[in-house]
C-alpha positions in Angstrom: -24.9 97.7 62.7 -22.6 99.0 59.2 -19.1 98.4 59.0 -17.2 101.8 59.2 -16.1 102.9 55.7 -12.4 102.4 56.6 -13.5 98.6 56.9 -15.4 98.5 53.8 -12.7 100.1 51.8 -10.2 97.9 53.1 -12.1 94.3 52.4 -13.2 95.6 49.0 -9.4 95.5 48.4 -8.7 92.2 49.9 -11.4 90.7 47.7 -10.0 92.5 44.6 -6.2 91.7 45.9 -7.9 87.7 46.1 -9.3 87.8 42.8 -6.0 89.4 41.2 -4.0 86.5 42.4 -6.6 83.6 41.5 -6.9 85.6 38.0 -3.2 84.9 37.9 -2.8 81.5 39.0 -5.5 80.5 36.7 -3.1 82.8 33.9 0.0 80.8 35.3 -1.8 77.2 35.1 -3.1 77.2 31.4 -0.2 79.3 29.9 2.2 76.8 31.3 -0.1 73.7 30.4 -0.7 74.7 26.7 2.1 76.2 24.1 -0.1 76.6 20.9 1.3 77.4 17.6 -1.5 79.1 15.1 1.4 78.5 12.1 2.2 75.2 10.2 5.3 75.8 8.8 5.1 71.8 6.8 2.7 70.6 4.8 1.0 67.0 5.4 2.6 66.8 1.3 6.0 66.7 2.9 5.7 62.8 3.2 5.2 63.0 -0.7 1.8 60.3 -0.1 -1.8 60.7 -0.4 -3.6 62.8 2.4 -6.5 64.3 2.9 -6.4 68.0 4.4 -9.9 68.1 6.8 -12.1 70.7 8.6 -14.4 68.9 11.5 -16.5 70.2 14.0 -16.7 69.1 17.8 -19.5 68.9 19.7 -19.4 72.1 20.9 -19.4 73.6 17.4 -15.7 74.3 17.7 -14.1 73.8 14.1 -11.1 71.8 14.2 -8.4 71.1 11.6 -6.6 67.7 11.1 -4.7 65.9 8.2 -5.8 62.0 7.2 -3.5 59.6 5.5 -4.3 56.5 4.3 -2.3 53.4 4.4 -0.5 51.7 2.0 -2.3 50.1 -0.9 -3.0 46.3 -0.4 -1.6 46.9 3.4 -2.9 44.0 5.6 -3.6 46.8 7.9 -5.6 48.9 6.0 -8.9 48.0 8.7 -6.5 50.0 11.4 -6.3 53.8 12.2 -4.3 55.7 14.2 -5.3 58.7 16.0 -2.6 60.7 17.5 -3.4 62.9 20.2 -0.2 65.3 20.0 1.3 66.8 22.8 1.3 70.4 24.3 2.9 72.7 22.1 3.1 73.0 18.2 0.6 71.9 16.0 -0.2 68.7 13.5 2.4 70.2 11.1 5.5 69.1 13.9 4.3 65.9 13.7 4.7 64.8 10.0 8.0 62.3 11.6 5.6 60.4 14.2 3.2 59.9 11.1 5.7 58.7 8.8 7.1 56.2 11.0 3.2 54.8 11.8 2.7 54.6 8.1 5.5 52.6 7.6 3.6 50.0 9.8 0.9 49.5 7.1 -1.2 52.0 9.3 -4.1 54.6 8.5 -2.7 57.9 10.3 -5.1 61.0 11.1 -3.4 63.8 13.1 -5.6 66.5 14.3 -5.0 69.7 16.3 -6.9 70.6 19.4 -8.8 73.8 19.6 -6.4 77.0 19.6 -3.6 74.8 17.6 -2.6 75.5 14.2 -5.9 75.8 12.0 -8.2 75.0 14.4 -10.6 77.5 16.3 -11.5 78.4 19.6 -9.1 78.2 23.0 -8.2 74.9 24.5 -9.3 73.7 27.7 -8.7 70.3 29.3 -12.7 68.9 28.6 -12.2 70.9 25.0 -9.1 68.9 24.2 -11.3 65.9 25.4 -14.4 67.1 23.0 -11.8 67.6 20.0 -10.0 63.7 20.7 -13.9 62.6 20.9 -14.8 64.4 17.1 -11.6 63.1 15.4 -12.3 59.8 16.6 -16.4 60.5 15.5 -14.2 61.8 12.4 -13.0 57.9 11.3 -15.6 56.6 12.0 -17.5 58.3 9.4 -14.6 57.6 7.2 -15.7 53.7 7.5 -13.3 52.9 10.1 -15.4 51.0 12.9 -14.5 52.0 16.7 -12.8 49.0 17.7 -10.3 49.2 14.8 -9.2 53.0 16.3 -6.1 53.0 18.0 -5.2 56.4 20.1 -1.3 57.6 20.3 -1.4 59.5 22.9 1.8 62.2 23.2 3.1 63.4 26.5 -0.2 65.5 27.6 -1.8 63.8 24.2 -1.6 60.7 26.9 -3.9 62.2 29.0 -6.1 62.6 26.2 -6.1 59.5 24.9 -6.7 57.8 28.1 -9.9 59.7 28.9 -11.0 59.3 25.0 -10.9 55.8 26.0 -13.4 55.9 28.5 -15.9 57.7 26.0 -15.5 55.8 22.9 -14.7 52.2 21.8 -11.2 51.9 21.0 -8.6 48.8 19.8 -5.7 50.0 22.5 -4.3 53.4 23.2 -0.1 54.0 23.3 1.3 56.8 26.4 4.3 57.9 24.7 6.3 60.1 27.4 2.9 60.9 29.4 2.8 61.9 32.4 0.8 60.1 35.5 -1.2 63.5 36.1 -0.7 66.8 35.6 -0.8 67.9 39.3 2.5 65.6 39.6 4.3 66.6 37.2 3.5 70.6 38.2 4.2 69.5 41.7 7.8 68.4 40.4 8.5 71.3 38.1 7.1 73.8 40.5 7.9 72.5 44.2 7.8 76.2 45.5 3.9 76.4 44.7 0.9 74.8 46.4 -0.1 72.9 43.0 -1.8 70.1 44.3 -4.5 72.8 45.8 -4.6 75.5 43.1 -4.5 73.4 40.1 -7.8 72.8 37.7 -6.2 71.2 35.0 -5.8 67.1 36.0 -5.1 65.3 33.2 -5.5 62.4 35.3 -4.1 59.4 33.6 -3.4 57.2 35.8 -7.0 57.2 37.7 -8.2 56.5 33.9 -6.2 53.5 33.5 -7.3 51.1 35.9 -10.7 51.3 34.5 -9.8 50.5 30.9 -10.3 46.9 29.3 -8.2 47.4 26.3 -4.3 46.7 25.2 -2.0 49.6 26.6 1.6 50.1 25.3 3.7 52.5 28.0 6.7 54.1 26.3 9.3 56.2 27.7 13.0 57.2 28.2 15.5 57.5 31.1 16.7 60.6 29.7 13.4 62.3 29.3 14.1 65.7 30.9 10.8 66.6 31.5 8.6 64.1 32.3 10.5 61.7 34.3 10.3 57.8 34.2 8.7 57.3 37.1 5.5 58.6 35.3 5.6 55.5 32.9 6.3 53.3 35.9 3.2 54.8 37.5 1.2 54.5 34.8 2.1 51.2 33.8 1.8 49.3 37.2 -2.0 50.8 37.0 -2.8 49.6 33.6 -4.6 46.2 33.0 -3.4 43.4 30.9 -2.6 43.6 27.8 0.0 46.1 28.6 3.6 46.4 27.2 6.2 48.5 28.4 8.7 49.7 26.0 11.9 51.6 27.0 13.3 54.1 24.3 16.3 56.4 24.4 16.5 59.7 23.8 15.0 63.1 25.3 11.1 63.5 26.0 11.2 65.2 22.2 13.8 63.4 20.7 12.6 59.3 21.3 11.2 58.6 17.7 14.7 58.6 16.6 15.1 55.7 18.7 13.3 54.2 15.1 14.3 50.9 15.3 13.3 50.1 18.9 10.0 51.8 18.5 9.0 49.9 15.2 9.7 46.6 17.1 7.8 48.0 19.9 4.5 49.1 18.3 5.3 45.8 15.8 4.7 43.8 19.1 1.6 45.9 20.3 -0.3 45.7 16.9 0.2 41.7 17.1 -1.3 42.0 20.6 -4.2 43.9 19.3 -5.3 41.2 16.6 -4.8 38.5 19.4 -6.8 40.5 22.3 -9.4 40.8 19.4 -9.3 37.4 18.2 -9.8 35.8 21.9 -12.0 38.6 22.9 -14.9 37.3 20.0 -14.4 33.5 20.6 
């Protein structure tokens, strides 16, 4: 038995209407996930220090960009590096302030961009941001910086990132600076009109990441973060394991680092932690 042609004609457009609309959601879903700038309007000179402007490769073969400065001479933290996994939208060149302020601790800083960010190739991709967090870390530790002396700053969906670099690679501690508890909650909030706990790909899934790590975790976040709301650090933070340190800032989710002297004391407190966890963890 054949289907009459009116039949065939009219299920070969309810399969192409179908694939149309998950086309679309799938459009929707990374476009509103990932804001990419291809042009750095700074230079990593701006900070008027020492850096070292760097091309790396991810597993993959994806060439990625990223900009290493070294701490202060004589620093007491020189054996410490900080990778910052930056947030959704821009590229390494918005983030010469967040640098600045972790040199200032005595800190080794490298700042990267994902793939489809500023300098750096291909399209990004929730595993390809994870394979790009991966090869900067691979990065400093060719650089001479051992694993365990690596600490990930992890930036609103940078968080995401670092948690799940984490669970790859050896790691001193990891900070979640306005980072959400997943992505699917935080698209459930924003977009309460669409089924995203059943259409969404993209997880980001922080907070099933954290239970499972074994390393100090410093939670920071503001009450007047318009975006990701505080209930996400709360989340996060009752599922992380000891160490962990909660620190409250002020300010919008963009806008916390000029909360500068509260943050210094905060990541002043975390650092201390990380030489004590390491301390008691090789008696």
């Amino acid at each position: 038995m054949t289907l009459a042609p009116k039949r065939v004609k009219a299920l070969a457009k309810l399969l192409i209407a179908a694939l149309l609309i998950f086309i679309m959601l799938r459009w929707f879903e990374h476009s509103q996930v990932y804001h990419p700038d291809k042009t750095i309007t700074a230079s990593g000179s701006a900070l008027g220090r020492p850096f070292e402007d760097v091309f790396f490769k991810a597993r993959d073969g994806v060439e990625l960009n990223g900009w290493f400065f070294p701490a202060n001479p004589n620093s007491p933290r020189s054996h410490l590096a900080v990778l910052i996994c930056h947030g959704n939208a821009g590229n390494i060149g918005d983030r010469l302030e967040m640098s600045k302020a972790l040199l200032q601790m005595g800190l080794n800083v490298f700042v990267f961009d994902y793939r489809g960010f500023g300098r750096s190739h291909g399209h990004p991709t929730e595993e390809g941001t994870y394979l790009d967090a991966v090869a900067a870390h691979q990065w400093l530790e060719a650089k001479g910086f051992a694993g365990t002396n690596i600490i990930a700053f992890g930036e609103s969906l940078g968080g995401g990132v670092a948690s799940e670099l984490a669970l790859r690679v050896p790691l001193a501690g990891i900070v979640l600076q306005s980072t959400f508890s997943c992505m699917t909650d935080i698209g459930a909030e924003l977009y309460p009109w669409l089924p995203v706990r059943w259409i969404s790909t993209i997880k980001y899934e922080t907070c099933a990441k954290l239970p499972r790590l074994k390393i100090p975790v410093l939670v920071m976040h503001s009450r007047s973060d318009g975006l990701i709301g505080f209930h996400h650090a709360e989340k996060n933070f009752a599922l992380a394991n000891e160490p962990k340190f909660f620190l409250e800032l002020t300010g919008d989710h963009n806008g916390m680092l000029d909360d500068t002297s509260n943050f210094a004391a905060g990541m002043e407190k975390f650092l201390q932690s990380i030489e004590k966890y390491r301390s008691e963890a090789t008696r």
